[in-house]
N, C-alpha and C positions, 0 to 999 in steps of 0.2 A: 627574342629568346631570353633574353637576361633581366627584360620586366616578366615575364611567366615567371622564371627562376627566382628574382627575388619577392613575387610574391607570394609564392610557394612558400617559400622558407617563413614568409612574414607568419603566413597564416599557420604555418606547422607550428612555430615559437607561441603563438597564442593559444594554441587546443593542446600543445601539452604543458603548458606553463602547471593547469592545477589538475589534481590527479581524479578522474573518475570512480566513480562509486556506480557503476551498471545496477540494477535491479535484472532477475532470472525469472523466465515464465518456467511453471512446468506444470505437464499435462498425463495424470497416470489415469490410462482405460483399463478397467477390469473386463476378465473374460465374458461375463454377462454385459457387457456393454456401455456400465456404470461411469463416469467421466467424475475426475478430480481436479479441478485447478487450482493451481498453489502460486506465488510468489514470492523472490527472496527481497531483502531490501539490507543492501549492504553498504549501511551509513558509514558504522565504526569510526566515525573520528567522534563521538560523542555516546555516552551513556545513555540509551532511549526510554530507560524506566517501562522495559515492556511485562504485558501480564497477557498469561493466556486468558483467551474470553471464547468462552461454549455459550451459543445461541440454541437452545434445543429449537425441533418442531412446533409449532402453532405457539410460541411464544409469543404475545403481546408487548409493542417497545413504544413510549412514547419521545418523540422529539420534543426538544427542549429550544426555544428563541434565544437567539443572543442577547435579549432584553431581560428573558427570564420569563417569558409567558410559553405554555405551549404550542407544540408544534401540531406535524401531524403523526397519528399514529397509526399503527400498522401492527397486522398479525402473520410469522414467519410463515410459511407453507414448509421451507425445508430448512434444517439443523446445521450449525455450521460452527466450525472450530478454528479460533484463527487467532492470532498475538497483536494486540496495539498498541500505540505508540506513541510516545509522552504521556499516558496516564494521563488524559482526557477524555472525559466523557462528556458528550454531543446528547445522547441520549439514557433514556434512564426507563425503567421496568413501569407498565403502565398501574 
């Protein structure tokens, strides 16, 4: 009983030593059926340098290699609106 207890306590002193930063799903249906997924991302101990970024429809994106050669590229089917994060960009308009 008293090794359960003090490992108890060990493990509880290690998970809240540093403070959690959760990430939130959220999910809004429209009456027609329409489905939204969204996600929060709650860093806050740091400035994320974020911008919103609007992907329209059949917009064309090409990947870019860590080398610097192209990736592959791809044409959107559907439009999407959404904020990124450290102002990095992976890929670029074909």
């Amino acid at each position: 009983m008293i090794r359960t207890t003090l490992a108890g306590l060990a493990f509880l002193s290690i998970v809240f030593q540093y403070p959690a930063y959760p990430c939130t799903g959220i999910r809004l249906i429209a009456k027609d059926g329409a489905v939204i997924f969204a996600r929060t991302m709650e860093w806050g101990t740091f400035d994320l340098q974020s911008r919103v970024v609007v992907v329209p429809r059949n917009f064309t994106l090409q990947d870019k290699m860590p080398d610097g050669n192209k990736g592959m590229g791809w044409r959107t089917k559907y439009g999407a609106v959404g904020i990124d994060a450290l102002t990095r960009t992976c890929w670029s308009t074909a």
